[in-house]
C-alpha positions in Angstrom: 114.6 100.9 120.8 111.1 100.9 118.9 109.2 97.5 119.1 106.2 96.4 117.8 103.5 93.9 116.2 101.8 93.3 112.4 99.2 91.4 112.8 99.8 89.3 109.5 99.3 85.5 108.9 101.9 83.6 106.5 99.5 82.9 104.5 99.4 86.7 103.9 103.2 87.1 104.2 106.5 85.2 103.9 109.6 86.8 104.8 111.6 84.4 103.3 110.3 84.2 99.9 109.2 88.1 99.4 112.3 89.7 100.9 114.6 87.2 98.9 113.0 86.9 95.7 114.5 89.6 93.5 112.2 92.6 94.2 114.8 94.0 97.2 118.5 93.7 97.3 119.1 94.7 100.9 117.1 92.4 103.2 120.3 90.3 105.5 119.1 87.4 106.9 120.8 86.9 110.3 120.0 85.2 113.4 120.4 85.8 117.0 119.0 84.7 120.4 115.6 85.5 119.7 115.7 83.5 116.3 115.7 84.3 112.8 115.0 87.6 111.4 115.6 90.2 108.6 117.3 93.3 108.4 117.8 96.3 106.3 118.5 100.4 106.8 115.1 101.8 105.2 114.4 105.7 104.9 117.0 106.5 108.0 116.3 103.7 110.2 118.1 100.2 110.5 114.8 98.0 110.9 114.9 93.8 112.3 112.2 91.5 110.9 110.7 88.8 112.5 107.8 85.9 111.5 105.5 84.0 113.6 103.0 81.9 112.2 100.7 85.2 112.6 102.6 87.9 113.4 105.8 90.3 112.1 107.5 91.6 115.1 109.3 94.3 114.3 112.2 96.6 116.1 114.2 99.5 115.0 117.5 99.4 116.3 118.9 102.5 114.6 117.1 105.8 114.0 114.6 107.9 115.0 111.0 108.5 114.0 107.6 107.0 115.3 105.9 106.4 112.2 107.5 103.0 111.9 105.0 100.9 112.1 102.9 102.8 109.4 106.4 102.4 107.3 106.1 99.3 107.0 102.4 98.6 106.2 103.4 101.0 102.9 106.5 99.1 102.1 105.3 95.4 102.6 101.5 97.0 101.3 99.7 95.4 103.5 96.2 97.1 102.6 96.4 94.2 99.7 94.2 90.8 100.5 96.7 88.7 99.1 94.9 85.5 100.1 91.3 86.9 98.8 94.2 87.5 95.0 95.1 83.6 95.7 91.7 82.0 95.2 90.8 84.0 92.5 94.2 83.3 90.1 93.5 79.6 91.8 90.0 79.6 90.0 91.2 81.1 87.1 94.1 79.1 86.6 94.5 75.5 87.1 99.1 75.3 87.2 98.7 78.6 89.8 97.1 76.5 91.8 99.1 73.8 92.1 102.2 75.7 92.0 100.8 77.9 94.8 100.1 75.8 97.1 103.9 75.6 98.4 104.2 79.4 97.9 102.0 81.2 100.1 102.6 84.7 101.3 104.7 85.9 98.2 103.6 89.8 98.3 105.0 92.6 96.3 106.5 95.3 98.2 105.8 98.9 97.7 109.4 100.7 97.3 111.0 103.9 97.2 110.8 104.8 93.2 114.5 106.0 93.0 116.2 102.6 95.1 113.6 100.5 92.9 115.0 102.6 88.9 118.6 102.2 90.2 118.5 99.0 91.4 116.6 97.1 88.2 119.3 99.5 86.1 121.8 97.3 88.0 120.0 93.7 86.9 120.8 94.0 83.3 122.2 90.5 82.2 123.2 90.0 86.3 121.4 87.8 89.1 120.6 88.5 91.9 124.0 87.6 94.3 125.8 90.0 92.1 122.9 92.8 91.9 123.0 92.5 95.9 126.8 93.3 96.0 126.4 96.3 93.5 123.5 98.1 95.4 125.4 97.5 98.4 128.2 99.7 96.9 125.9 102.6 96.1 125.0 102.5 99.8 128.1 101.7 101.5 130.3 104.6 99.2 127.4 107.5 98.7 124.5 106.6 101.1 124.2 108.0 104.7 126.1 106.0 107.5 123.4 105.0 109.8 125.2 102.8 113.0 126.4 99.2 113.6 124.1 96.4 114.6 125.9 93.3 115.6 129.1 94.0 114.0 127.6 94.9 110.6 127.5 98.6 109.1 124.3 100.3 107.4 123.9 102.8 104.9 120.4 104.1 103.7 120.3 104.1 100.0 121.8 107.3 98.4 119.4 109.9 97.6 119.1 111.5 94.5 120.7 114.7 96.2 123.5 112.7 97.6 124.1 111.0 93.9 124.2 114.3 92.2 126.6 115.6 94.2 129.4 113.5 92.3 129.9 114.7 88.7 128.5 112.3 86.0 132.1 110.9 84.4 133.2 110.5 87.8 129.9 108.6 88.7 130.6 106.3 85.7 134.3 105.8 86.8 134.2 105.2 90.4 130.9 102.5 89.7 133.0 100.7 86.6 136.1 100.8 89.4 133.8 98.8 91.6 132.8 96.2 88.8 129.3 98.0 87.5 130.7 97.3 84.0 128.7 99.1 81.2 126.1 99.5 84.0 127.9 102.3 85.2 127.2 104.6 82.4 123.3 103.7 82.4 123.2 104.9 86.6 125.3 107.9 86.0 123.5 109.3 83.2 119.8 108.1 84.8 121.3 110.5 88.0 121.7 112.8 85.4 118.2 113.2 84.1 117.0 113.1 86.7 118.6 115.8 88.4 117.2 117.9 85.7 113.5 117.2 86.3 110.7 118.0 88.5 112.3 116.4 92.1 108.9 114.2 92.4 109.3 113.0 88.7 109.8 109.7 89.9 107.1 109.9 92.7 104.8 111.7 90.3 104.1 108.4 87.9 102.6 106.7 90.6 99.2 108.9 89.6 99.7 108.4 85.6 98.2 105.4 84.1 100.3 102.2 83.9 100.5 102.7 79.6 102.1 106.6 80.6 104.5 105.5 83.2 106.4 102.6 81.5 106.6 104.7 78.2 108.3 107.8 81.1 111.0 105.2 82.7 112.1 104.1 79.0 113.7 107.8 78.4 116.2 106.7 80.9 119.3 105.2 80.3 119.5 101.1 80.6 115.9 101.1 80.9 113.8 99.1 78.4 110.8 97.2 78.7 111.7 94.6 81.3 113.4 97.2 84.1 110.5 100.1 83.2 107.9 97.0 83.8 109.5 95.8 86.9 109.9 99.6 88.7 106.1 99.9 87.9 104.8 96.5 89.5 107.9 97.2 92.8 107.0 101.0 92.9 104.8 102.6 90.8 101.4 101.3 92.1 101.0 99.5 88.7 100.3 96.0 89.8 98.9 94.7 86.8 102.5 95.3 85.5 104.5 91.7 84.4 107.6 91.5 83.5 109.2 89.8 80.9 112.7 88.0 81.5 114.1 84.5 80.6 112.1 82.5 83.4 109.1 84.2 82.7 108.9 83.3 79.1 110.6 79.8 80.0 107.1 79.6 82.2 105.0 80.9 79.7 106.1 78.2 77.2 107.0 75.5 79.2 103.8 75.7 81.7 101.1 77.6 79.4 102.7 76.6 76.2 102.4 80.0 75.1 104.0 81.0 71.7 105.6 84.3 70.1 103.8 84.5 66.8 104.9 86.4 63.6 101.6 88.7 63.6 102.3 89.8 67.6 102.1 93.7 67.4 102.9 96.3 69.7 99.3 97.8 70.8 99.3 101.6 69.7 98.7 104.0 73.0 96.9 107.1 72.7 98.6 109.8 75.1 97.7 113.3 74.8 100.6 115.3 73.1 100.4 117.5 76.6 101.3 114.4 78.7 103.9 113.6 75.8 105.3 117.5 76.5 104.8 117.6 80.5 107.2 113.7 81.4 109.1 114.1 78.2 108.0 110.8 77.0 110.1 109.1 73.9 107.9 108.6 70.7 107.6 104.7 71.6 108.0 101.8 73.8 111.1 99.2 72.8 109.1 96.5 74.0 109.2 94.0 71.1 105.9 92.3 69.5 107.0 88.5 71.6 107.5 90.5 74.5 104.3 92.8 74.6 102.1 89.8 73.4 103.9 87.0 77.0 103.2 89.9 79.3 99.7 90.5 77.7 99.2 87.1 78.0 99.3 86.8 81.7 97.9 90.4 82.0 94.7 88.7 80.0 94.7 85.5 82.5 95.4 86.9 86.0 93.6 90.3 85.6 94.5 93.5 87.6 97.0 92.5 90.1 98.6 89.9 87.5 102.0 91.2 88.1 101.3 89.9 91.8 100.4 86.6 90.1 103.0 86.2 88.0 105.5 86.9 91.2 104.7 84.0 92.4 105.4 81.4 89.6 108.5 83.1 89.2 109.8 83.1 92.9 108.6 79.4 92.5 111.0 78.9 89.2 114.1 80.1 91.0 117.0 77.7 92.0 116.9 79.3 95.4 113.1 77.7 96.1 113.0 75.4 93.4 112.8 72.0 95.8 110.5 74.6 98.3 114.1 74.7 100.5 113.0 77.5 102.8 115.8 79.9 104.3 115.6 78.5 107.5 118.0 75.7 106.2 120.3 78.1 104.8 123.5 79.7 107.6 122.6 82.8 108.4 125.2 86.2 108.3 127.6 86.3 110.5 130.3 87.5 109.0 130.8 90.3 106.3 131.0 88.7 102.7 133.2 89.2 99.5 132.5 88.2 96.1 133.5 88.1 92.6 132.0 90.5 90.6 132.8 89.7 86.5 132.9 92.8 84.3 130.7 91.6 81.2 130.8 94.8 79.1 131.4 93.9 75.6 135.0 95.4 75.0 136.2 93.6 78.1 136.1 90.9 81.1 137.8 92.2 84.6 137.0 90.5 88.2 136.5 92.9 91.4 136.5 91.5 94.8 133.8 93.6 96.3 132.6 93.4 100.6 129.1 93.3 100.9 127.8 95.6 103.5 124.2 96.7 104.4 
């Protein structure tokens, strides 16, 4: 088994806020003899998590590679000074700083571009207990079987070879059969497409600007503003990305007492009818005026890394860490979980028991 140390301060990193905060739906907390830790299959290796007050320790308990430790300084993007970020949203914004104070550590992760599209495809009107359950049933039926750890199965996430391999209607069957609802259609025709482009399309946005890359995720299906926004601040290198959901406005109006305003436009974008031709970009964005004007409104106040930022306050907002309850009161796994899954396509309700595995 691989071992080893990130030398990383809380203050840099929390475990239990960034790998439970809605950016990753895989992350299991468990505990053991050693303590509390985190674990998750990631790019063919089953890898264990653990936080000191300055240190990750890390092992990888199924798989083979060296290059784990460089793995995961690109996934939790450790080359960022999050604490240098802190003090300069703290100066420019007096509620960040308060609210901050009991948040330290919230970083966003760098993830793999495909997991990240899929996943966010899967959030549409959903939280995140049920998104969990459904990206564990892409893994468990059509990723790669990687071992057992501690009485607990784990499947890497399904490449886009391995989801191609299953005709589109029967995609869009077997995921409504396992309670993906209208959901379903959105993953198996996103498969689709992307099957038919350039194998690094995906990869390939991370060097386009921020304006080209959410205008390329939109062409997909289920993805509007919100999931193209979210896949470019969780994968696309596009930090001052901020999306736009329920809680965010709820904090915009409630904290900044921002407004939607009947003159909000849409800012026009000039791309190059080449770059239009080469990603097969749609004509527009369906980001509405209210939405384009909240997420230019943080943009404007935090700055480049605003999606960073804006993390924060909403990791802050959730029920999960709403009284600051860290994990570490919460039971860990110990047994493999079912739950409820409520099919809320408009043509029809249906409940699926689904087993969560890893």
């Amino acid at each position: 088994m691989l071992k080893g140390v990130l030398k990383v301060s809380s203050r840099e990193l929390r475990l239990d806020t960034t790998l439970k905060c809605g950016q990753s739906f895989r992350w299991i907390r468990f505990e053991d003899a050693e303590g509390p830790g985190y674990r998750c299959a990631l790019r063919g290796r089953v890898i264990s998590l653990r936080q000191s007050e300055d240190t990750i320790r890390w092992s990888q308990e199924v798989g083979i590679g060296d290059d784990t430790e460089d793995l995961l300084r690109d996934y939790l993007n450790l080359q960022v000074d999050l604490h240098s970020l802190y003090k300069e949203w703290s100066a420019r914004d007096a509620h960040f700083s308060k609210v901050s104070e009991s948040f330290l550590g919230v970083r966003m992760l760098r993830q793999d571009p495909l997991e990240n599209l899929l996943c966010f495809i899967c959030s549409s009107n959903n939280n995140i207990a049920r998104i969990t359950l459904m990206v564990s049933t892409l893994c468990s039926r059509y990723g790669t079987f990687l071992g057992d750890v501690a009485g607990h199965s784990y499947h890497d996430f399904p490449s886009l070879e391995q989801l191609s391999t299953v005709d589109t209607s029967t995609l869009d069957r077997e995921l409504r059969e396992h309670g993906f609802g209208y959901r379903a259609k959105y993953i198996a025709g996103t498969v689709e497409l992307l099957a038919s482009l350039s194998p690094d399309y995906l990869q390939g946005l991370r060097n386009e600007s921020f304006e080209v890359a959410r205008l390329a995720l939109q062409r997909f299906a289920g993805v509007g503003p919100k999931v193209a926004d979210c896949v470019c601040l969780m994968s696309l290198d596009k930090h001052v990305a901020v999306p736009v959901d329920t809680h965010v406005q709820q904090i915009a109006e409630r904290d900044y007492r921002w407004r939607a305003k009947k003159r909000d436009v849409v800012d026009a974008v000039e791309i190059s009818q080449d770059k239009i031709d080469l990603l097969g970009l749609p004509p527009k964005s369906k980001a509405s005026p209210a939405y384009e004007s909240c997420s230019r409104f943080f943009r404007d106040k935090w700055g480049d890394y605003a999606g960073w930022a804006h993390s924060v306050l909403f990791t802050a907002d959730l029920r999960a860490f709403r009284d600051v309850k860290r994990e570490e009161d919460e039971p860990p796994l110990t047994t493999p979980m079912t739950h409820e899954i409520i099919d809320e396509s408009p043509t029809k309700r249906r409940r699926t028991t689904v087993k969560l595995e890893a």
